[in-house]
C-alpha positions in Angstrom: 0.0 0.0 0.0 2.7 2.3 -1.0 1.4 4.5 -2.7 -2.0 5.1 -0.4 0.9 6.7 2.2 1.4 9.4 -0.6 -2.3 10.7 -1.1 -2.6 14.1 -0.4 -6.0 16.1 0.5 -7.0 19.7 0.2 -4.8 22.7 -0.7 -1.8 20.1 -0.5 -2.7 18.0 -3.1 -3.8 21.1 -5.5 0.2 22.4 -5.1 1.5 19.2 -5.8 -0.2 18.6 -8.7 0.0 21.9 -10.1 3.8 21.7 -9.7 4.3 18.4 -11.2 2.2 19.8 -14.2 3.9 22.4 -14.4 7.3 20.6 -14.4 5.8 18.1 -17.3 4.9 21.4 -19.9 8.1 22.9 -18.7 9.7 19.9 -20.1 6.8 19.4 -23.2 6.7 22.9 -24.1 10.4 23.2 -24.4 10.8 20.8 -26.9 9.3 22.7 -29.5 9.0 26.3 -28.2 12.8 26.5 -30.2 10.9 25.8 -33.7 10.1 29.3 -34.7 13.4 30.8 -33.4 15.2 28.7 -35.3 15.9 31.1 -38.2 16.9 33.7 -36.1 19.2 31.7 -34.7 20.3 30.6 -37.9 21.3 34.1 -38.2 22.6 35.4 -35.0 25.1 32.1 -34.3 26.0 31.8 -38.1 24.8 28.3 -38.5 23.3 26.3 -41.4 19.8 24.5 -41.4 21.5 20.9 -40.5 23.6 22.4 -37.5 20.2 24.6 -36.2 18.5 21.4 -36.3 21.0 19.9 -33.4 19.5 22.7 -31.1 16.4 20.1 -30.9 17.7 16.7 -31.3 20.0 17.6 -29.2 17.6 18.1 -26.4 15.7 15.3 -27.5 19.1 13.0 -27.1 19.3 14.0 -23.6 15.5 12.9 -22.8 16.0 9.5 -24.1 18.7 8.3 -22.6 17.6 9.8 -19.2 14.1 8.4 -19.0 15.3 4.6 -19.0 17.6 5.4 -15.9 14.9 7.5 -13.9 13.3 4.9 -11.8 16.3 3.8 -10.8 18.0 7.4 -9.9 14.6 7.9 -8.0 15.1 4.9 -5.6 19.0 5.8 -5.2 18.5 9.0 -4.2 14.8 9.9 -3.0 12.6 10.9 -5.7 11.7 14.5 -3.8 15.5 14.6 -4.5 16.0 13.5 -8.1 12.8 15.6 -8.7 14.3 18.6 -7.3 17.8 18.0 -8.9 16.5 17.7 -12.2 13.8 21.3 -11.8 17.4 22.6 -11.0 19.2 21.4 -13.9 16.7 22.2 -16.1 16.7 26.2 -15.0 20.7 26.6 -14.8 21.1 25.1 -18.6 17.8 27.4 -19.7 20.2 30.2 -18.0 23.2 29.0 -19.5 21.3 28.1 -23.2 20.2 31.7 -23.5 23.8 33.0 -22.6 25.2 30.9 -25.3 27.4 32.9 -27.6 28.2 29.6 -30.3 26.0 27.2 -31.7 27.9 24.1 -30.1 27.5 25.7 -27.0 23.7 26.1 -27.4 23.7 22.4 -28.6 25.6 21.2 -24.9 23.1 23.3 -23.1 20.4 21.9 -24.5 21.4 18.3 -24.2 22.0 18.9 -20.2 18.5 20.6 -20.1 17.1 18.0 -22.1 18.9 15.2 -19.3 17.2 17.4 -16.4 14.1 18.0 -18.3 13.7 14.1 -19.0 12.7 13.3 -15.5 10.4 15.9 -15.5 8.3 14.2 -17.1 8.2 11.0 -16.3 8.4 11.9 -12.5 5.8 14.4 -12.4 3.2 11.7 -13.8 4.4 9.5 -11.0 3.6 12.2 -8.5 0.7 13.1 -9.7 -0.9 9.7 -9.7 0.3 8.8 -6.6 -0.7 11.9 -4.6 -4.6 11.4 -5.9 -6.7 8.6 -4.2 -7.6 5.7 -6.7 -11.1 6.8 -7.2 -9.7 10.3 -8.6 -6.8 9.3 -10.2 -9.1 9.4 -13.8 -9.2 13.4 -13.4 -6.0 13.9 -12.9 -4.3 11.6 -15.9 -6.8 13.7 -18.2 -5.0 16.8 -16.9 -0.9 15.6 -17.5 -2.9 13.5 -20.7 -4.1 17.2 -22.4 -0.5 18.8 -21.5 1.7 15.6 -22.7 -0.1 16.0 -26.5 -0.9 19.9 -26.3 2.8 21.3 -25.0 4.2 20.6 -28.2 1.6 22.4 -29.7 1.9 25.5 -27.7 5.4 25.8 -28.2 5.4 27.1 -31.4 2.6 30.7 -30.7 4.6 31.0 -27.1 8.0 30.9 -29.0 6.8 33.3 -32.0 5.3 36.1 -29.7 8.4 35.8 -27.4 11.0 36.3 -30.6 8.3 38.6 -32.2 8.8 40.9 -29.1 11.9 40.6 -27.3 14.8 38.2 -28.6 15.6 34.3 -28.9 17.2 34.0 -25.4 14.4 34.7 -24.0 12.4 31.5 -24.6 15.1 29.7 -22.8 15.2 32.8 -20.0 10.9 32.2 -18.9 12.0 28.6 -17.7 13.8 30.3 -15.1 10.9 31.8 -12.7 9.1 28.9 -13.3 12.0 26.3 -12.3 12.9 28.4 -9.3 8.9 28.1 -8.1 8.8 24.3 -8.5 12.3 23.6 -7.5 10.9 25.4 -3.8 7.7 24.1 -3.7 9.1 20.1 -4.6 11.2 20.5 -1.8 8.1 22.2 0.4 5.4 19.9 -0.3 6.5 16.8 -2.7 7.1 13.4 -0.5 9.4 10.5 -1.4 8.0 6.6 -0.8 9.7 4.2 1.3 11.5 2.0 -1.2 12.0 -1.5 -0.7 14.9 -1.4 -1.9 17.9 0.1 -3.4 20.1 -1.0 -6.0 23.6 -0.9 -4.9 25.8 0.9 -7.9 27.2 -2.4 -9.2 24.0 -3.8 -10.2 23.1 -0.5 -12.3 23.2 -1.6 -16.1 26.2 1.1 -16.8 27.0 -1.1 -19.9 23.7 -0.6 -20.6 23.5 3.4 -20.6 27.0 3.2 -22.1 25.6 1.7 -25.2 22.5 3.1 -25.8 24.1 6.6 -25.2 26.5 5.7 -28.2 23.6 4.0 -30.4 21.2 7.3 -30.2 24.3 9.8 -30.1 26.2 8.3 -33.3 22.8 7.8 -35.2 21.5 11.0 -34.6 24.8 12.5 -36.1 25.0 10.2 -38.9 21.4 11.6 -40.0 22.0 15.1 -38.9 25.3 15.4 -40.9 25.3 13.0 -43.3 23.8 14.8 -46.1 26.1 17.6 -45.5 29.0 15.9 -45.2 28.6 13.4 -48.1 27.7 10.1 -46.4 30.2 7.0 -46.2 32.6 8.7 -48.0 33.4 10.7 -45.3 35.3 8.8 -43.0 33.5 10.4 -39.4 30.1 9.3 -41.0 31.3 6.2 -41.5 32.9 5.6 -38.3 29.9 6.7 -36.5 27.5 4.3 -38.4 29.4 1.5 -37.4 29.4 2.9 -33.8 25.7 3.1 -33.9 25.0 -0.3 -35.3 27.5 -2.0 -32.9 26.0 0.0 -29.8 22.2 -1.1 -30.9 23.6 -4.7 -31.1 24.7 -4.7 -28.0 23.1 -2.6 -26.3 20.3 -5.2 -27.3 22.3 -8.3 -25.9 23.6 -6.5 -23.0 19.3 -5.9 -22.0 18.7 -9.3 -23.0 21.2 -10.8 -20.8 21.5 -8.7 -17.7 19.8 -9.2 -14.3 18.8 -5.8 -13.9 18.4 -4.0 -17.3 17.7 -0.5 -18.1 15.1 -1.2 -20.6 13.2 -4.4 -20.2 13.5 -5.6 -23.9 12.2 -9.0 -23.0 8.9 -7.7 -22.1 8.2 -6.9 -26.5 7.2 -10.6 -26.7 4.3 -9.3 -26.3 2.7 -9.3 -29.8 0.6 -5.4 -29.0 3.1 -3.9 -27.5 5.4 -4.5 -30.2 2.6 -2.6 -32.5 2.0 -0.1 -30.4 5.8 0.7 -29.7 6.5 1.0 -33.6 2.9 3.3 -33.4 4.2 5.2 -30.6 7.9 6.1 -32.7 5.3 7.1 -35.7 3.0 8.9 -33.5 5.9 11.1 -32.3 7.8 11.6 -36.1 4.3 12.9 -37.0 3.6 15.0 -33.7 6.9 16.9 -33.5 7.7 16.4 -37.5 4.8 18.6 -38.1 5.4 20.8 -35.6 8.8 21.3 -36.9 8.1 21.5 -41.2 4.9 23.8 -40.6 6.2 27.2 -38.9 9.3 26.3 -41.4 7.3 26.8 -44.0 5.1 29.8 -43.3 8.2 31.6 -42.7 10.5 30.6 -45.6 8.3 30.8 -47.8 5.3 32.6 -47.1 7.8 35.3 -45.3 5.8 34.8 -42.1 7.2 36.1 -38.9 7.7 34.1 -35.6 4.5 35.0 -34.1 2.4 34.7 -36.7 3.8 30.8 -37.9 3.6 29.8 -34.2 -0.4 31.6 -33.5 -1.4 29.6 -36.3 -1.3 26.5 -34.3 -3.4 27.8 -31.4 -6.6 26.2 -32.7 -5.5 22.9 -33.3 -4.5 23.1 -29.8 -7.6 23.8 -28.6 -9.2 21.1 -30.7 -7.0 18.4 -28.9 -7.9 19.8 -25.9 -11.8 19.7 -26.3 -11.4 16.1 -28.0 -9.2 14.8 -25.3 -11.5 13.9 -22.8 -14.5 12.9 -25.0 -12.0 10.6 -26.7 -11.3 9.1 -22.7 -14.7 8.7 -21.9 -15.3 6.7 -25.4 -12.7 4.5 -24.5 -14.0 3.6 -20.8 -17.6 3.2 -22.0 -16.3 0.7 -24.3 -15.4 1.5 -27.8 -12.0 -0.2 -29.0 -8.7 1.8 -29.2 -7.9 0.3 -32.5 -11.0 1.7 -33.9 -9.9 5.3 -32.6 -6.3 5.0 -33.1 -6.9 3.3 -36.3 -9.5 6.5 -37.2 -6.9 8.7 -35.9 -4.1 7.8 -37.6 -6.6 8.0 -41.1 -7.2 11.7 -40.3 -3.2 11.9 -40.1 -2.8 11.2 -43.5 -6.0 13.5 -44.3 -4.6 16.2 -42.9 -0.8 15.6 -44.5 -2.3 15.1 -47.9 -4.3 17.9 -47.3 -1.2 20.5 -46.9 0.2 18.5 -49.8 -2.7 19.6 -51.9 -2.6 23.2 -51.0 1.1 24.4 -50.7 2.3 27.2 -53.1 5.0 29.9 -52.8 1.9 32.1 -52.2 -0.7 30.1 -50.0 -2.9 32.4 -48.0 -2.9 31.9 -44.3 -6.9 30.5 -44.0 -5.8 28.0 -46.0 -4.0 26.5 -43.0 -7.1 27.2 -40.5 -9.0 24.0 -40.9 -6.2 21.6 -42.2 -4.4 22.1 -38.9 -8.2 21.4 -37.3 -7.8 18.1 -39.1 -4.1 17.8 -37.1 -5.7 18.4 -33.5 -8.9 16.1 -34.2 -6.1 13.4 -35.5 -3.6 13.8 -32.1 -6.8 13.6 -29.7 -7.2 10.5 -31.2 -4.0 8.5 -31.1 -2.3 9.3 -27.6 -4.2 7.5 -25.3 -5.9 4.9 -27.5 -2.6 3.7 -28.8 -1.2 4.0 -25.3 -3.8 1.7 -24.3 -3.5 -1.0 -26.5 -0.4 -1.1 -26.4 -0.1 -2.1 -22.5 -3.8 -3.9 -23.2 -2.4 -7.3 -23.0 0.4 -7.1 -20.2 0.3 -7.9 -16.5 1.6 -6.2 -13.3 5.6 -5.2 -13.3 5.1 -5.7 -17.1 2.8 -2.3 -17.5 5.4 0.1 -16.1 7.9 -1.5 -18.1 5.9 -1.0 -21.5 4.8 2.1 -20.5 8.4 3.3 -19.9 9.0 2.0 -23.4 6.3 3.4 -25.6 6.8 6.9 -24.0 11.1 6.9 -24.8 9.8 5.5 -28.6 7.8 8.8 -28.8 10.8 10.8 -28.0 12.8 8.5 -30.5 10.1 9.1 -33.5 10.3 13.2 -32.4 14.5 13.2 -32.7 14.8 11.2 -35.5 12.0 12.7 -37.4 13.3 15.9 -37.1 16.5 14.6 -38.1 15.0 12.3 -40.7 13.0 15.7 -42.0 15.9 18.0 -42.5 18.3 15.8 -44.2 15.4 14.8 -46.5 14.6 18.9 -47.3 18.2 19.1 -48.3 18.3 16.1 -50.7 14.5 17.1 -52.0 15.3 20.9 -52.6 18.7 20.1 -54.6 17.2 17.6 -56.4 14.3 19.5 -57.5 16.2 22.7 -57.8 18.5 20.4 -60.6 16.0 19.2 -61.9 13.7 22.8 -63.0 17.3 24.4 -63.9 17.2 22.0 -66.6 14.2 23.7 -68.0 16.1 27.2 -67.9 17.4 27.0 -71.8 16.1 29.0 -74.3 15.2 25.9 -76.0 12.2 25.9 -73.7 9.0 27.9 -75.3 8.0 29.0 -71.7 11.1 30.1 -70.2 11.7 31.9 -73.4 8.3 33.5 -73.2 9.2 34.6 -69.5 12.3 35.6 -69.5 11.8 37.7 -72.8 8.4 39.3 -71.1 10.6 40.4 -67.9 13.9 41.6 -70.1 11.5 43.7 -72.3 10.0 45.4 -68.7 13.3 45.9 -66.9 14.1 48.0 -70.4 10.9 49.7 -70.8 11.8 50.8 -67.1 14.7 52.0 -68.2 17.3 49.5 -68.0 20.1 49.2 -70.4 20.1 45.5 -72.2 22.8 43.9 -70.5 21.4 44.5 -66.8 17.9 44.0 -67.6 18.9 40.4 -68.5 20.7 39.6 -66.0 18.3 41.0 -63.8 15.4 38.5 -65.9 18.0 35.6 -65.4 17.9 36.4 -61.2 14.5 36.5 -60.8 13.8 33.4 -62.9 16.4 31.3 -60.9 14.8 32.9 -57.4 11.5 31.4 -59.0 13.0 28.1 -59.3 14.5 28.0 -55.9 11.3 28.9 -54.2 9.3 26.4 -56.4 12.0 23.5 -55.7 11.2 24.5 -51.7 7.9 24.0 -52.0 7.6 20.9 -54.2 10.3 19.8 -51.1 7.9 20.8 -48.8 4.5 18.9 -50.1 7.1 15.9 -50.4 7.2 16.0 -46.8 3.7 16.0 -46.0 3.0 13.3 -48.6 5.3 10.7 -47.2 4.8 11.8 -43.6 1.0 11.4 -44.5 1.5 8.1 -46.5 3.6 6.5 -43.2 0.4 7.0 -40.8 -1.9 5.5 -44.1 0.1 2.0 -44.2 -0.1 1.7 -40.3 -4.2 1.9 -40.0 -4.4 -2.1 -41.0 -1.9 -3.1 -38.6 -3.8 -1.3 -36.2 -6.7 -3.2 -36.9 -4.8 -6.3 -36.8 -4.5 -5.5 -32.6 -6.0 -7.9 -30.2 -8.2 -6.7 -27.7 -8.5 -7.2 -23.9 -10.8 -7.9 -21.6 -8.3 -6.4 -18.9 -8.7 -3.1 -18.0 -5.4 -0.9 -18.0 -5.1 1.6 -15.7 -5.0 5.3 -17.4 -2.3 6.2 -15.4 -0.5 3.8 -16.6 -1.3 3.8 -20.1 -0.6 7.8 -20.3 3.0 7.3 -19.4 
């Protein structure tokens, strides 16, 4: 009855759980809040698209190989302790990220704040649940539920009207206050259970954490940089590649093997949870992919500014968060996840073939309005139905230990998505960009048409022949750079959208259970 000691009543219980929510979109909000201030600090720092990218991965990097190792950092040290400890190491690197004066300092930053900010938010849901009684508990999961899928949704406007209005160090600064607040009231009102016991250091799966750390870390660059830096023929790339394959392999026998592993691999027998574990890497590609490529592309090519690209995704916030609960109550009154999930991940591809369909150089922003509706109705749908069936069919122990792993997939599918996304926008745009300067000959009736029509204006303006062509020649070649991005752009969407279209059947192909999983659980 562990966790019964840890219920809290009253006021009490209202400041706990407002600080570990707060904690969780701390965490949440941060990992996408950097997506619209990206090009400014493109600019400012003197770094390309690839290296800009690191400023998220980076962050992400730091979440996934921290969240395996939290329960076991919780019973070593207290959890009000760890708790704390991370709250703190979070704020210092928001300090020290908005002080950064290089890009690889920014990127070291943000891979300590995304260590600190890792237990955030697998802690705070632990708090959380334990500090309600068990007749309660529902109400409080829906609460951390709407923040887990709608943070990285209100990243993006809070980002744009903080760049819009003051500078890029300053979405990194408003952690501060915040982590300062919860950091005092953890230590004021959040209690530690009782463990049973403690694991002494030796029986820590270091190995473990050694190798994943180098499989995620090498990989990541490999993607990140290999575009730019020519693949296997550069010998780095190469090195790393063979680093990341050897540390998957084994870090896979190491957790296979071992007593006491940091990631209970054995526990994917189960036939859903390996589904819903290749769902939950999709889910999070698709939720932080398109919260990456869309303020991207209102601002590169529409010339939007930060606040603008990032208040465009306000109401598909507020769609999740209406949908959310109904979506909840569907599920405990009976309907079948797959059914959701599997309509969910339908209006996924609806909406990505959607912004496929409509992208231009010169799209109008209501165009956006009611495809990004699409978005929120589709992310309301997926979280916690495909967290549900995943963990459907497993028993005691087994839960945590799925749940642990379908929430550090997510985080996976949000790295390497991002990762997977720019190196793919680098390839697409110099491919297409190739592929329209072949059409700028004057063999070609329509270029010849053009480019004739804008000499003969430059002239008529006043322009001697010479520099009027030229001037033709530029603006035809701008043309075909900003078509090439936006044909790379509706690539994007396409495939993105095509990925969650091949996965509806295998959702349907998902046993259902009889057991009922505990939300709490199943929200991890």
């Amino acid at each position: 009855m562990q966790q019964e000691s840890l219920v809290e009543y009253g006021s009490r219980r209202a400041i706990v759980t407002v600080t570990a929510i707060m904690c969780a979109l701390l965490e949440i909000v941060d990992t996408t809040i950097v997506n619209v201030a990206l090009n400014n600090m493109k600019g400012n720092l003197g770094a390309t698209l690839s290296e800009i990218g690191w400023v998220i991965t980076a962050y992400a990097i730091g979440n996934v190989i921290i969240v395996p190792m939290t329960s076991w950092l919780s019973q070593q040290f207290g959890r009000r302790n760890y708790f704390a400890a991370s709250i703190m190491l979070f704020t210092i690197c928001s300090f020290l990220c908005g002080n950064a004066s290089t890009m690889w300092e920014l990127i070291l930053f943000r891979f300590l704040q995304g260590v600190g900010g890792g237990a955030l938010l697998v802690t705070s849901q632990t708090i959380i649940t334990e500090s309600w009684p068990p007749e309660k508990r529902g109400m409080s999961q829906a609460i951390y539920g709407l923040g887990v899928i709608i943070g990285p949704t209100l990243g993006p406007p809070l980002g744009g009207y903080i760049v819009e209005n003051y500078s890029w160090p300053y979405i990194f600064y408003i952690n501060i206050p915040l982590g300062i607040a919860a950091f005092m009231l953890t230590l004021q009102y959040v209690r530690s259970p009782k463990y049973a016991e403690k694991k002494s250091s030796k029986e820590i799966d270091w190995w473990g954490i050694v190798f994943l750390a180098a499989a995620v870390g090498s990989l990541q660059y490999v993607l990140e940089r290999g575009q730019e830096d020519d693949w296997f023929n550069n010998h780095e790339i190469l090195a790393l590649s063979i680093v990341a394959c050897l540390g998957f392999y084994f870090f896979i026998w190491r957790e296979l093997t071992y007593k006491n592993p940091i990631v209970e691999l054995r526990v994917l027998k189960n036939g859903n949870l390996r589904i819903g574990t290749i769902l939950s890497f999709i889910m999070g590609f698709g939720l932080y992919g398109s919260t990456f490529v869309v303020p991207l592309y209102l601002q590169n090519s529409l010339g939007w500014n930060a606040q603008q690209a990032g208040m465009i995704m306000i109401p598909a916030a507020l769609m999740t968060a209406f949908m959310m609960p109904i979506i909840g109550m569907l599920i405990q009154k009976g309907v079948k996840p797959q059914y959701l999930a599997a309509m969910g991940m339908f209006l996924f591809f609806v909406y990505s073939f959607w912004g496929y369909k409509i992208l231009t150089p010169d799209t109008s922003g209501n165009a956006f309005f009611w495809m990004l509706m699409m978005r929120g109705l589709a992310m309301s749908m997926l979280f916690i139905p495909v967290s549900t069936m995943s963990l459907s069919t497993l028993k005691g122990q087994q839960i945590g230990q799925g749940a642990a792993f379908t929430g550090m997939m997510r985080q996976l599918g949000g790295s390497f998505g991002i990762a997977l996304i720019t190196t793919f926008m680098t390839i697409g745009n110099a491919t297409h960009r190739s592929d329209m300067l072949k059409n700028i000959s004057p063999d070609n009736v329509s270029f010849a048409q053009q480019y004739n029509g804008m000499v003969n204006k430059f002239m008529a303006a006043g322009m001697p022949a010479n520099a009027a062509s030229a001037a033709a020649y530029r603006m035809m070649e701008g043309s075909v750079m900003r078509q090439a991005s936006v044909l790379t752009y509706m690539d994007v969407f396409l495939y993105i959208g095509l990925m969650f279209l091949v996965c509806v059947p295998f959702i349907l192909m998902i046993r259902s259970s009889k057991q009922k999983v505990s939300m709490s659980e199943a929200m991890h």
